[in-house]
N, C-alpha and C positions, 0 to 999 in steps of 0.2 A: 899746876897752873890753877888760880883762884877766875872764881866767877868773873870777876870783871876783868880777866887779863880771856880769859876764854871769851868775853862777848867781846871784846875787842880784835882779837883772832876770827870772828865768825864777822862782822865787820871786811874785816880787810878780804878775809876767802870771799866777800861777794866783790865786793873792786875787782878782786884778781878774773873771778870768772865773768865778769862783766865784761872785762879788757880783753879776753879771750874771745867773748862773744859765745860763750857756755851757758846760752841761756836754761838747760836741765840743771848745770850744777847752780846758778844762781836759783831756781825752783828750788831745789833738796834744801838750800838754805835757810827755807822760808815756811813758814806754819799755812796752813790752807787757806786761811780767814788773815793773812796778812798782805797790807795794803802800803800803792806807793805813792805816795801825794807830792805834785809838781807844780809849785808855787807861781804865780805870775796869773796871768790874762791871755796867754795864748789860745786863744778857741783848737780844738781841736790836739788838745796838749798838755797846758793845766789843767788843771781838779785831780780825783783820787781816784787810783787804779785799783782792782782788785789784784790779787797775784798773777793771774791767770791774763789777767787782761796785759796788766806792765809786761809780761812776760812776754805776749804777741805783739804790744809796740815794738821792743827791743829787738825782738826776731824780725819784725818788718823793716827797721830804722838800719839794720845790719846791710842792706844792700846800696845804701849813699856812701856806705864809709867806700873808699880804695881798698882798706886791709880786712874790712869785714867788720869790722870793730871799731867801737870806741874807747879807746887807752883811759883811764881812770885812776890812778894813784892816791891814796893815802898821802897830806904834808906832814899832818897832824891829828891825834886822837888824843879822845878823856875820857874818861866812862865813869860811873857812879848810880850806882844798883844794877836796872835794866835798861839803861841809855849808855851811847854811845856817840858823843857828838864827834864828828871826824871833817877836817878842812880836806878838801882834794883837790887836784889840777887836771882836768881832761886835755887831749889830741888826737886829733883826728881831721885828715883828707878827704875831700868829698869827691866822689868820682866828677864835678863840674868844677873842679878845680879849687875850690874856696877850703879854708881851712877852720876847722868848728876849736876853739879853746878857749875852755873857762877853767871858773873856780866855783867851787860848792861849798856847801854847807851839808852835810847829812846829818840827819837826827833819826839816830837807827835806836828802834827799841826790842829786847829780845823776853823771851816767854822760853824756858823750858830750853834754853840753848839753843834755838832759832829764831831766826827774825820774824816779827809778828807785823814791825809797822816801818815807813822811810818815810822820813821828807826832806826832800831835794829843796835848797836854796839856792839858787845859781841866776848869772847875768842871764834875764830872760829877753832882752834888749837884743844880743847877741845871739843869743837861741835863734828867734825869730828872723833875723837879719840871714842867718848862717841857713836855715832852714826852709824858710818861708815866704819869704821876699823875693820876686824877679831879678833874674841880671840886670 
């Protein structure tokens, strides 16, 4: 396996244990000083995480889902050097009935065979609605 089919591999392994809700194996993924930036205006949501931090929203976000998790898949990937642009589709059930699915944009960059940096592009429109907003 060549560099860029292995950063694409290390890519996908984070979706996988994201969709698990593995947020340790999502950490082992990632370099110490790597960070997840969440595009949009949402206070309290957008700006840029540190590892440690992204890693405590997603352990905290884990208890709206029904299944613990949010499902994340791969549609599409590219890579070329140490980027990895990848389209994805989430799913997920909110234990208040509402149902969370988008589409993303990630812009995964890797260092040394792990992920150093992400940014999430996705309907923030929807985020918010799905998250944030009153019944």
């Amino acid at each position: 396996m060549n560099g860029i089919e292995r950063n694409k591999a290390a890519a996908a392994a984070l979706l996988e244990a994201f969709s698990r809700g593995d947020v340790p194996a999502m950490v082992a993924l990632m370099t110490e000083d790597a960070t997840w930036w969440v595009g949009g205006n949402i206070a309290g949501l957008s700006g840029t995480y540190r590892r440690d931090e992204f890693a405590a929203l997603v352990e905290g976000a884990k208890a709206a889902y029904k299944t613990g998790a949010l499902k994340i898949w791969p549609t599409g990937m590219v890579a070329e050097g140490d980027k990895v642009a990848v389209e994805a589709q989430s799913q997920a059930e909110l234990h208040n009935g509402r149902v969370y699915a988008n589409t993303y944009h990630l812009l995964v960059t890797l260092r040394d065979g792990r992920i150093c940096a992400v940014k999430e592009y996705c309907d923030t429109l929807h985020m918010k609605q799905i998250f944030f907003d009153p019944d």
